[in-house]
N, C-alpha and C positions, 0 to 999 in steps of 0.2 A: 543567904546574905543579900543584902538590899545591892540593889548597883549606885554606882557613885554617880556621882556630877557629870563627871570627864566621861564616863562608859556610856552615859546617857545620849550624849553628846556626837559623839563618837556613831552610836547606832544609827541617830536620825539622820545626820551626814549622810551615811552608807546606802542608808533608805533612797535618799532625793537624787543621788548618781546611779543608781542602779539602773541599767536599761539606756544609759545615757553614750554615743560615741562621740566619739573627737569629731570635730568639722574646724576647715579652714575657714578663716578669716573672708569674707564673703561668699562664700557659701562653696562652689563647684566648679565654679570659672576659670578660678587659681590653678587647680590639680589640671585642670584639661589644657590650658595653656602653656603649662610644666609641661607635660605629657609630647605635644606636637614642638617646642620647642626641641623637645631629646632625640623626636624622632625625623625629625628633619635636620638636625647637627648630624647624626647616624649618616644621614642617605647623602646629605654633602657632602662626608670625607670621604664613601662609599665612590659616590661619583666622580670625584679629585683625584683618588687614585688610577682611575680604569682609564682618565684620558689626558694622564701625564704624559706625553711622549716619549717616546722610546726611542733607541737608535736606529736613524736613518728614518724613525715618521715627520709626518710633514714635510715640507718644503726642503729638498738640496741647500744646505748652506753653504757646498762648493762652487763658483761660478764655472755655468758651461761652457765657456773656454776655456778651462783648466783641463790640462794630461796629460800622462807623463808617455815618457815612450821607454821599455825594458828590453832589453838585449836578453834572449835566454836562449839553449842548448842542453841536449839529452845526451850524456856521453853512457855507451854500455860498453863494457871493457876495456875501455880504451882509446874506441874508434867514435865520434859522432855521428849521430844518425839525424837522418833527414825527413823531417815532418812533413806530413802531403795534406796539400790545402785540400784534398780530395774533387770531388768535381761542381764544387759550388758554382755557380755563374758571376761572374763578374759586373759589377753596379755602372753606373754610367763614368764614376771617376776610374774605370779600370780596375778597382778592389772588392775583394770576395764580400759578402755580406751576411754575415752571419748572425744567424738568430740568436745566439747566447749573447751578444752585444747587448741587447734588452735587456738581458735576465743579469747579466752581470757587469756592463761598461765596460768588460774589455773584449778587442779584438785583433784580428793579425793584421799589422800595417805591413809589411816586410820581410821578409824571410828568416824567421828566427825573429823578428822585432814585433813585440806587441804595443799598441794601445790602449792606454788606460784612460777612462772618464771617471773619475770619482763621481761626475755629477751624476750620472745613466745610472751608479752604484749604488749613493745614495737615495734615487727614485726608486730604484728596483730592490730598496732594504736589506741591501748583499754586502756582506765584506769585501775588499778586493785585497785579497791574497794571490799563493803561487796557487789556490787549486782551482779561483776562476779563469787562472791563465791558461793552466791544464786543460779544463774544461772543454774550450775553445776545440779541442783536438778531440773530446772526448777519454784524455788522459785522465789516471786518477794515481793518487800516491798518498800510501801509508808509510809509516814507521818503516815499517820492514819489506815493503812491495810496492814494485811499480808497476802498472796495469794499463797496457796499451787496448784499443779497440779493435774490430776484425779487421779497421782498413787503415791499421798504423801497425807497423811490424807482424803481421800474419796473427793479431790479437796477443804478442807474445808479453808474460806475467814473469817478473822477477824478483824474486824474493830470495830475502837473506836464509842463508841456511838452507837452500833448498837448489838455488842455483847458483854457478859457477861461473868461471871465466876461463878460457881457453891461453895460458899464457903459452907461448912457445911448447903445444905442447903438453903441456901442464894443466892440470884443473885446481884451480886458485879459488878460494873460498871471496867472497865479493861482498860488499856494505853497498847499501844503499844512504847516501847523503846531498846535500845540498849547499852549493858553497854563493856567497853573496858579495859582489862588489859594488862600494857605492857610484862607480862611475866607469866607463872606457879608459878612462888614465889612470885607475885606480891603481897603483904599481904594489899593493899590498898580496900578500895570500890569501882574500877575502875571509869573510867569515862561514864556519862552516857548520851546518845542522847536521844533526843524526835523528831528530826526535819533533815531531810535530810543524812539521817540513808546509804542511798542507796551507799551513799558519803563516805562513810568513808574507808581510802586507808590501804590496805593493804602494809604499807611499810616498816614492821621489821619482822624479826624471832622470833618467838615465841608468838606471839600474844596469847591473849585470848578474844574470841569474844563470849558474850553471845545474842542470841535474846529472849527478852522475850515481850509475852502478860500476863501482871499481874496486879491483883487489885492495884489502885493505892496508890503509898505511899508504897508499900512492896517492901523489898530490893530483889537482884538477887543474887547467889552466883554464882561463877566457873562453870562451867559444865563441866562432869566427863573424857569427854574428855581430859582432862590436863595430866591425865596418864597413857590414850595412846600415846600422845603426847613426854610426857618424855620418855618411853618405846621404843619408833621410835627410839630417839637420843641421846640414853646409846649405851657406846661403852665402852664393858668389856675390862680388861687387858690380852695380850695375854699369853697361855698359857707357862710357864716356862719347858724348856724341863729337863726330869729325867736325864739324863748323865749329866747334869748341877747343878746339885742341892744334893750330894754326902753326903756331911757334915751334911745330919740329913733326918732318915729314912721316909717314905714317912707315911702320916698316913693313915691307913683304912678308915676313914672317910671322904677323897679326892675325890673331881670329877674332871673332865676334865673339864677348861676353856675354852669357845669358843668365839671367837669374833661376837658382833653382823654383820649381813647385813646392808655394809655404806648404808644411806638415801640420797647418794650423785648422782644427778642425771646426 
């Protein structure tokens, strides 16, 4: 059978494309310019990501005169025990100096009373929780165990379920918890942890942080640090000079007012 018109048609088309590829619209240029624009979108969001900052990179946004000062105490069964500054040397203002102040802004102002820098925190990219407070002593605390070092209680570990308390006598199964008051006046029952104790931020003045290991079910009170704490941050009125004060004789029974040493660090 003859082929048509249209098949004719049709063939020689097929003929004159054959061997033929697509090309863009000026020739090479286009595709390559495509090409480095995808791969350079690619490596900037690559780049954007990796030096997004993170917490606590870059610059302290706390000012260095900001911190707070914590009241805390270690109660084991009952009794509180007494933290030894060990035998640090003493700096020229009279206080210990400790290296973990670097590493984490806080350090012992006082007897039981810590100092907090958020700023020192911030540089050194550390949370400031109860476990940088610990630290300070080389304390540590889990959930279930408290973990003193060789030269804080003879290195002694207390842990729930494992060790006990001596009531009257008695071996009394013991919880490990932490109770928090927002202040020295706080006249409340604080608030009390059982669970991720290590967490808990130190992020106001005046705190009152009790740890205790005690039979369970008995409450915690203060610990007596609260007045050292306030003692830190009494600031007397200053002294009123005599050439000033004419109009009524001085009485015998007057002492000299001094102002205390600012805690301002």
């Amino acid at each position: 059978m003859a082929a048509t018109s249209s098949t004719k048609k049709a063939a020689k088309l097929a003929g004159r494309n054959s061997g033929r590829t697509v090309q863009f619209q000026g020739g090479s240029v286009f595709p390559i310019a495509l090409l480095l624009v995808i791969v350079f979108g690619v490596a900037s969001i690559v780049y954007a990501r990796q030096t997004i900052p993170g917490a606590g990179d870059g610059a302290p946004v706390t000012p260095i005169s900001e911190y707070y000062d914590v009241a805390y105490g270690i109660n084991i069964c009952g009794d509180w025990v007494t933290i030894s500054d060990g035998d640090a040397e003493l700096n020229a203002n009279g206080r210990i100096d400790y290296a973990s102040y670097r590493e984490t802004g806080v350090y012992q102002y006082g007897e039981s009373v810590a100092t907090v820098h958020p700023y020192a925190a911030e540089l050194a990219d550390v949370s400031l929780d109860l476990s940088s407070l610990l630290d300070v002593h080389g304390i540590t605390i889990a959930d279930d165990a408290l973990t003193f070092p060789a030269d804080q209680l003879d290195g002694a570990v207390y842990t729930e379920g494992e060790t006990t308390c001596d009531i009257d006598g008695v071996e009394t199964d013991a919880d490990l918890s932490v109770v928090v008051w927002e202040s020295a006046d706080d006249m409340s029952s604080g608030n009390r942890y059982i669970s991720k104790m290590g967490e808990i931020p130190l992020d106001a003045d005046g705190l009152v942080i009790a740890v205790a290991f005690v039979p369970r079910g008995d409450a915690v009170a203060k610990p007596a640090s609260v007045g050292v704490m306030r003692s830190l941050n009494e600031v007397s009125e200053p002294a009123v000079d005599a050439a000033e004060t004419t109009e009524a004789p001085e009485s015998p029974d007057s002492t000299d007012t001094t102002v205390a040493e600012s805690t301002s660090e």
